[in-house]
Backbone as JSON, one array per atom type, in Angstrom:
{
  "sequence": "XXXXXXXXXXXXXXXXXXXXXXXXXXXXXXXXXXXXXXXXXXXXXXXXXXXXXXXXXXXXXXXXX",
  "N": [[0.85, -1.18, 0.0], [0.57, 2.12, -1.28], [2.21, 5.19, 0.5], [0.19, 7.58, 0.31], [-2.3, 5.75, -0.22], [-2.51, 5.03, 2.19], [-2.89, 7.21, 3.96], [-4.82, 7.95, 2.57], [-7.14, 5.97, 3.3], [-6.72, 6.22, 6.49], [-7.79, 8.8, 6.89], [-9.49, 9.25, 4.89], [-10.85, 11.37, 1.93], [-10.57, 13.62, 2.71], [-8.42, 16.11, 4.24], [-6.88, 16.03, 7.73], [-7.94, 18.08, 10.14], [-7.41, 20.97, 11.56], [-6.81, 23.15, 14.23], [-6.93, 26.2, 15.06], [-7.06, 28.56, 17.89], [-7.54, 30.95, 19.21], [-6.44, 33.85, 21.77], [-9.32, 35.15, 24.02], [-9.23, 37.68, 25.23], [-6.11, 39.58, 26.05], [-3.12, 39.51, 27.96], [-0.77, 40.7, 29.9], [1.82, 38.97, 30.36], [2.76, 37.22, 33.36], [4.8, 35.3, 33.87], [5.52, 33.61, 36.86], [4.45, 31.84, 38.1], [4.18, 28.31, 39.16], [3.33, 24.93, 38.39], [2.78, 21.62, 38.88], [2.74, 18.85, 36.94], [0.1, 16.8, 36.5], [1.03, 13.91, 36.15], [3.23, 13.63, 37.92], [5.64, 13.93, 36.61], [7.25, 16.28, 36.29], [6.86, 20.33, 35.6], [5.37, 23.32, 35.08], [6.57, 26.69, 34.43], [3.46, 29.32, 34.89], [1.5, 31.75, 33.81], [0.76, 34.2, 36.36], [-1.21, 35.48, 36.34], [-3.33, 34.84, 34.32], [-3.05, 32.45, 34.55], [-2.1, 30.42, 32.21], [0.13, 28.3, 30.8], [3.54, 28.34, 30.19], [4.68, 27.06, 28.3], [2.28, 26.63, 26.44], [2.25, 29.37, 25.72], [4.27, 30.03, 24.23], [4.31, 27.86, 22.29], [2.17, 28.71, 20.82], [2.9, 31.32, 19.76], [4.12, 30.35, 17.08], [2.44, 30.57, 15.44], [2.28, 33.06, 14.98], [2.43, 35.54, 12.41]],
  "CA": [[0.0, 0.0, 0.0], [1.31, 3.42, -1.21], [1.67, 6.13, 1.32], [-1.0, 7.88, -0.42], [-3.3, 5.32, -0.26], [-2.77, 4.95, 3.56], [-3.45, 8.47, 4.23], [-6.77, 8.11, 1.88], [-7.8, 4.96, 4.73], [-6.67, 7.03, 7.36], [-8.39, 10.29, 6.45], [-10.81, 9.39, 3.88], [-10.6, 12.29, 0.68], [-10.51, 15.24, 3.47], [-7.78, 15.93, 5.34], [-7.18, 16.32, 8.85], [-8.5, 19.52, 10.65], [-6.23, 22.29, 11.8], [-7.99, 24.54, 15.11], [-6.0, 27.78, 15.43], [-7.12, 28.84, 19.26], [-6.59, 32.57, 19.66], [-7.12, 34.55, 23.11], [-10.11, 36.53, 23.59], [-8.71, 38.65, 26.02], [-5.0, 39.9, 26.14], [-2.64, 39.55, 29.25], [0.16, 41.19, 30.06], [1.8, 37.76, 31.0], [3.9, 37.25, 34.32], [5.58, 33.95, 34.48], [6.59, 33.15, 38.08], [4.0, 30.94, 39.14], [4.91, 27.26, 39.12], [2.48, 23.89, 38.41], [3.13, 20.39, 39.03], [2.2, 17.79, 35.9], [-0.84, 15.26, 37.03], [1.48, 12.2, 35.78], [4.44, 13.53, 38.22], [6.67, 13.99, 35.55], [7.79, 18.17, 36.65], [5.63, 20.83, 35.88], [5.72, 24.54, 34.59], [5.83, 27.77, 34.79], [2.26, 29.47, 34.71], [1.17, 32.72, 34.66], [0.13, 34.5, 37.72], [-2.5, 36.7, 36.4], [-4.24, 34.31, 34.09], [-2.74, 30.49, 34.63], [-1.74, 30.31, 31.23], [1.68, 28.18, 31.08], [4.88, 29.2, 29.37], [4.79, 26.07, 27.11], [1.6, 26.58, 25.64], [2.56, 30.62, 25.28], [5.4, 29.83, 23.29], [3.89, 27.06, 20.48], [0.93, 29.76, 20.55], [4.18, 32.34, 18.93], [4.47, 29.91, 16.35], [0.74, 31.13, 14.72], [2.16, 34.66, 14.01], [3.31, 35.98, 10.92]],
  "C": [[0.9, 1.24, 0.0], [1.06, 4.27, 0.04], [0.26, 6.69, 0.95], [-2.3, 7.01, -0.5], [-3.5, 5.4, 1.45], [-3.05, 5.74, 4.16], [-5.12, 8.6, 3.79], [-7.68, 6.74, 3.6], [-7.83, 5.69, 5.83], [-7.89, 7.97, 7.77], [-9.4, 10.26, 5.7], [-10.17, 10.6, 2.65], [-10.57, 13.65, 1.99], [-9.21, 15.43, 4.43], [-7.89, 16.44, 6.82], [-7.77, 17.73, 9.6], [-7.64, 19.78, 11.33], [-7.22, 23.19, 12.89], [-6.55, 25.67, 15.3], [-7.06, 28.22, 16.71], [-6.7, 30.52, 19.08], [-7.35, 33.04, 21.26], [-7.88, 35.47, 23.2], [-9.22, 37.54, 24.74], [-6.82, 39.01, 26.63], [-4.16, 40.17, 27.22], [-1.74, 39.94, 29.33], [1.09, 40.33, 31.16], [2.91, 37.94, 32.45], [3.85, 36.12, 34.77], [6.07, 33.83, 35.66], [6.01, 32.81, 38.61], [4.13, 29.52, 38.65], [3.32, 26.32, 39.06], [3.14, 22.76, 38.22], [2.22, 19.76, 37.49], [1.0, 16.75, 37.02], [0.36, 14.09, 37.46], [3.03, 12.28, 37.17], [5.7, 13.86, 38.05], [7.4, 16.04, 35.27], [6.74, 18.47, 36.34], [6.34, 22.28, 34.92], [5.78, 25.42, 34.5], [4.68, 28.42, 33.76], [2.27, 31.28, 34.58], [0.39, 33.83, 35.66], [-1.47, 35.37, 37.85], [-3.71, 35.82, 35.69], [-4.4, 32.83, 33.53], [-2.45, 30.04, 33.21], [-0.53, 29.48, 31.12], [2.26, 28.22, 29.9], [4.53, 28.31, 27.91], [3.8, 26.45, 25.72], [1.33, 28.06, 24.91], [3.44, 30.35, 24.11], [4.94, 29.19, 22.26], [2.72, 27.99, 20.32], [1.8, 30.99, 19.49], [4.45, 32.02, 17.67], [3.31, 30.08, 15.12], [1.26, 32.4, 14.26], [2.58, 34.76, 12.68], [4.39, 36.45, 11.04]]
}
């Protein structure tokens, strides 16, 4: 089976869906509060004003132009 076909099984004729997330409301972020992971596994910093964490700030940067 070609790639191409295994993507069509996969996926069918449409491909996958793409959500772009934007923030309704704009924060003027301040990283220096801390969260533990569920699994244990560390944790991250958050920020303090509206729990946001760093990680998901940063691949959110990767949406601009």
């Amino acid at each position: 089976m070609s790639e191409r076909d295994n993507y069509r099984r996969i996926f069918g004729s449409h491909p996958p869906l793409t959500l772009h997330i934007k923030r309704k409301v704009e924060c003027e972020h301040d990283f220096q509060g801390w969260r533990e992971f569920d699994d244990g596994r560390g944790g991250e910093r958050v920020c303090t004003k509206c729990g946001l964490g760093a990680m998901a700030y940063t691949l959110s940067l990767d949406d601009l132009p």
